[in-house]
N, C-alpha and C positions, 0 to 999 in steps of 0.2 A: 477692502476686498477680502472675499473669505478664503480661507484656505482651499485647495483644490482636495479632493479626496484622491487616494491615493490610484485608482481606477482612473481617474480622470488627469493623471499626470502624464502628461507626454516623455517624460523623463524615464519614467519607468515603466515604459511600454519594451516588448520582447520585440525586434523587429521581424517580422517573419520571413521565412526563408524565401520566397519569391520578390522582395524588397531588397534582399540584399547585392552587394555588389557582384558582381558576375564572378570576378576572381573567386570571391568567397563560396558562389554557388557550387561551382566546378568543383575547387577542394573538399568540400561538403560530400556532395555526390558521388566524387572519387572516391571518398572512405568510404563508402555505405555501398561500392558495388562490390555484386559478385564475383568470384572467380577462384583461381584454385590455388589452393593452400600453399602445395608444394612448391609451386614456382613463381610464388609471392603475389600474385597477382591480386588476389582475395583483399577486399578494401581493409585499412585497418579498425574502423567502427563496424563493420558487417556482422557482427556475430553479436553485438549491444541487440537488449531485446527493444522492442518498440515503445516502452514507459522510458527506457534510458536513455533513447535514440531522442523523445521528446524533452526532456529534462534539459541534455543536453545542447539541443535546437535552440528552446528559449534562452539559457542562458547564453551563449553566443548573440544569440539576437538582444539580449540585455545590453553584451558588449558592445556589438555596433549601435546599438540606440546611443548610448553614452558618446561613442568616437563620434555619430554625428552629432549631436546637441552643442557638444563644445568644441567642435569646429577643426578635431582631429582626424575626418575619415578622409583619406585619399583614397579614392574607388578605382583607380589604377593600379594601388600598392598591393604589392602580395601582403596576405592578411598575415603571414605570421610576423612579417617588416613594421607591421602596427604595433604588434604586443611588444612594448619596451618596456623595462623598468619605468620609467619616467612617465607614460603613459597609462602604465598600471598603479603607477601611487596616484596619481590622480581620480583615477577612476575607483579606489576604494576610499580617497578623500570623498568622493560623490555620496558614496554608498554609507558611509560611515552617516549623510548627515539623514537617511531617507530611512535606512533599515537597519531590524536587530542586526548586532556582529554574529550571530550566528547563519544568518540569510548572507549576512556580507561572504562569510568562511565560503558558503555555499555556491555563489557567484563564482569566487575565484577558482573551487575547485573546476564548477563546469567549465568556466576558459580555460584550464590545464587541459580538460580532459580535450578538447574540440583543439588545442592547438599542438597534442600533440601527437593528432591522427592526421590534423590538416600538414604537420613540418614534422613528421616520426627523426631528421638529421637533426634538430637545432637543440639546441643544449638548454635544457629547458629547466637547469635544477635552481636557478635564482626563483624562477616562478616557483616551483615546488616546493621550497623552503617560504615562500611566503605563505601558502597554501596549509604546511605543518604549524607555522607559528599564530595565524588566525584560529587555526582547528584549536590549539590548544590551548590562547588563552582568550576562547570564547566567550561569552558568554550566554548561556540559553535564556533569553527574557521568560519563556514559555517552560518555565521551572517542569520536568516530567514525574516529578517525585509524588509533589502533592498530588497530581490528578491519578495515579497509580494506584489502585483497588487489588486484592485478595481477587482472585481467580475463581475459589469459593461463592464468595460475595456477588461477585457479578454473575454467575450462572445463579443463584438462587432468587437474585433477583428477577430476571429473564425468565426463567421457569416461571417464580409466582406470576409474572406480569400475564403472561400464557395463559396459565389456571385463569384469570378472572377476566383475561375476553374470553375463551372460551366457553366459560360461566355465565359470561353475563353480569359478572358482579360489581360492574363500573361502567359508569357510562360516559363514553369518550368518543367525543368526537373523532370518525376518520378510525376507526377500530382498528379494521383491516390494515391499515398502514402502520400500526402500531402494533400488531399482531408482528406483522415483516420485518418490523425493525429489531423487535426482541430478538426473533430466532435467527436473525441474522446476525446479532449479536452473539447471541449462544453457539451459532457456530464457528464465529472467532475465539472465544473462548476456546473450544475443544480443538480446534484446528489453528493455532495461532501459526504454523508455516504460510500458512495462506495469506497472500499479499491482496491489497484492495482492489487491484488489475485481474485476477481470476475471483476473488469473490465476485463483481461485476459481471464477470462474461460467461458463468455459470449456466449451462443448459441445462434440461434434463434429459436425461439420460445419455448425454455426451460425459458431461462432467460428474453431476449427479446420477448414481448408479444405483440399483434396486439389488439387493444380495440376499438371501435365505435366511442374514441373523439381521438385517437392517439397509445401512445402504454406506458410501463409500464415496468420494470426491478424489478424480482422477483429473489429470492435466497431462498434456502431451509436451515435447520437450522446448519446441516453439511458441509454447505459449506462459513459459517460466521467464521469469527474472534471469535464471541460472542458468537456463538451457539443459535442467536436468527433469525426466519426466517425476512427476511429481504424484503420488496417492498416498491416501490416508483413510481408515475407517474413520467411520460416525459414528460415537457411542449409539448404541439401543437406546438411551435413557431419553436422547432427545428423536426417534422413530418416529412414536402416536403422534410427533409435534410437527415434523414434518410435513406426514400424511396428513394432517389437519390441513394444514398450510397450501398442500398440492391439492385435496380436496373440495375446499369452503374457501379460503381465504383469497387465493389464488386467480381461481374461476371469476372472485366478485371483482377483485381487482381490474381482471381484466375486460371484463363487458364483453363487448361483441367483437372486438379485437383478438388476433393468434400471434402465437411468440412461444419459441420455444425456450427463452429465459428465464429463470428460476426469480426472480425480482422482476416487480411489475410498481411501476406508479399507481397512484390512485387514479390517473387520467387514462390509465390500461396501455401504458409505453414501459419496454424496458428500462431499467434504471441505469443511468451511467454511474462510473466509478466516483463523479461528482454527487449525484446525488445518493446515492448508499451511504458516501461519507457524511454528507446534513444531516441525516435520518438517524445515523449512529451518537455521530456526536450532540444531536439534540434531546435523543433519548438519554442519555447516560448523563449529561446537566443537568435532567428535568429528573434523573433517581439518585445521581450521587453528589448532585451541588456546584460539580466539575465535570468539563464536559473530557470523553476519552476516546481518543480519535481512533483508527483502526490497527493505524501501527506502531499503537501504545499499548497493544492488547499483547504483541509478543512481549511487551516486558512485562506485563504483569504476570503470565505465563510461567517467565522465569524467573521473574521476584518470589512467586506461590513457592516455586520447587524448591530456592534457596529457604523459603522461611519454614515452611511445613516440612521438604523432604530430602533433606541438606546431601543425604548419604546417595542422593538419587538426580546431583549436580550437573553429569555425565551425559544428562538426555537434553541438556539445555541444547549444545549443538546443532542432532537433529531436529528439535523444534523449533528451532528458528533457520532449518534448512542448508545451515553453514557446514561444511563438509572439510576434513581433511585434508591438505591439498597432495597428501605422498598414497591416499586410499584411493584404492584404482578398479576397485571390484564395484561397478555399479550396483548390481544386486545386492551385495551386503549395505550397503550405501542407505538401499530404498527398504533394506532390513529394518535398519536400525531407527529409522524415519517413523515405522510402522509401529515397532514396539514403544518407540518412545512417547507418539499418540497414543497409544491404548495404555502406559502406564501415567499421562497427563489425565488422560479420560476419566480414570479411576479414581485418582487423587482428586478430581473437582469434584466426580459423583457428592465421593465422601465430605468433603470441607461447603460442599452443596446442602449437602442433606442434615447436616448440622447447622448452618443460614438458617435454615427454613421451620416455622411456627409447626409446631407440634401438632396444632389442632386443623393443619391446613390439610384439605383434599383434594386431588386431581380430578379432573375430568375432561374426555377426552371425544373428540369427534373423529373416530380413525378410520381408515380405509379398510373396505371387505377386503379379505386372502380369499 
């Protein structure tokens, strides 16, 4: 009998929340509603953005798939009378024999997090302590080191990729999709705050904004991880590549189909956050051997600034959007966020333009001013 793949294991299916036990739905529900701060009413997950609220779901739902398979779920029991010690070494003996120990870490952090909006009274630091001592002595099967690139590196290659569709000087099946996928790489490169959740949902001229020196990527506060509003210029350097892109590439993509989404399938559908992610990391194995998934791009980001601009370590923070927690001035906040993109921006231009062949030329298909 063959092995079952791991899609096809009933074991480690996510149970989804309409499957689960009623107790569990109610408490679920109960974190996640509205209401008002002061007088506690306000769920305690209500403020988690909509990628964490899903993280979280599944894993719970990992939990109960587990409690039923091995014949621990009582659908009468309040869910948090399930999470016992003895119940949870079992269930990472499960895990231990199915997935990396770092997915395992992962697991148990989401049942911390979902048990303890579901029981905010129960005394939950046995779990928590299991949760620090998996974290720490992980191990990542998916080493991040090796597939980690020069910041440099990757924009020049993204550029030249650019220069020879828009040249003509390679003939590649599916162009245009491979046009998208460069500059959508290149804009992780220069914007690496930018999580795969708004690169995906990108409109234009909601998100993508048209300015007098270039153009500019804004997010509103509901639609961050952080719940903090979020903008950042686009260097100029990557402008003409854009406008190519909104002009020629865009238009063919999408046929006789409308979408105000900045990413278009080659079938003329928006792209999910699923598929931007294929697209990236198939591109980047087919240029660097190794494939670099999107939010492997904030560390190269600040692997670049430690190796090239060590005296310039300071801006790591705001690029990767992490903030303070005693800074209370939002405006300086979305200051320093700004400047530290535009001195990222700079530093790739430069370690860009030293990549790049001597003998190579641009060419550009831009938009009339």
């Amino acid at each position: 009998m063959s092995e079952l793949h791991p899609s096809e294991d009933p074991r480690r299916h996510c149970l989804m929340v309409e499957h689960w036990p009623a107790a569990d739905r109610r408490a679920w529900e109960q974190a996640l509603q509205p209401g008002d701060l002061l007088d506690g009413t306000v769920g305690r997950g209500f403020y988690w953005a909509e990628q964490t609220r899903a993280k979280y779901r599944k894993g719970y739902g990992r939990w109960l798939t587990f409690l039923t398979v091995s014949g621990r779920l009582d659908p009468s029991a309040a869910p948090a009378s399930r999470i016992t010690p003895d119940a949870v070494q079992a269930y990472i003996a499960e895990l231990s024999s199915s997935v990396s120990s770092w997915t395992l870490w992962g697991r148990l952090a989401e049942l911390l997090a979902v048990a303890k909006i579901m029981a905010p009274d129960v005394d939950w630091s046995w779990l928590r302590g299991a949760v620090r001592y998996y974290e720490t002595n992980s191990k990542v099967s998916r080493d991040k080191l090796p597939r980690l690139r020069p910041s440099g590196e990757i924009s020049a290659w993204a550029f030249k990729r650019m220069d020879e569709l828009i040249a003509h000087r390679i003939s590649v099946r599916h162009c245009d999709s491979h046009y998208r996928d460069a500059l959508a790489i290149a804009l992780l490169i220069y914007c690496p705050t930018m999580r795969l959740g708004n690169l995906a949902m990108i409109e234009i001229d909601k998100h993508l904004i048209r300015m007098t020196d270039g153009y500019r990527l804004s997010f509103a506060p509901k639609e961050t991880k952080t719940r903090k509003p979020f903008a950042i210029p686009i260097p100029s350097s990557l402008t003409p590549y854009i406008e190519h892109y909104l002009d020629r590439v865009r238009p063919a993509l999408l046929g006789s189909t409308e979408s105000l989404r900045l990413w278009i399938t080659r079938y003329g559908q928006p792209m999910t956050g699923k598929a931007l992610h294929l697209g990236i990391t198939k591109a980047t194995k087919r240029a660097f051997g190794r494939s670099i998934n999107p939010h492997l791009f904030r560390d190269c980001a600040v692997t670049t600034v430690a190796l090239e601009d060590l005296t310039h370590i300071g801006i790591a923070a705001p690029i990767l959007g992490h903030t303070d927690p005693r800074t209370t001035e939002a405006h300086y906040i979305q200051a320093n966020a700004i400047v530290a993109g535009r001195r990222l921006g700079q530093s790739i231009d430069t370690l860009r333009k030293q990549n790049r062949p001597t003998h190579h030329k641009r060419h550009h298909g831009g938009r009339s001013q």
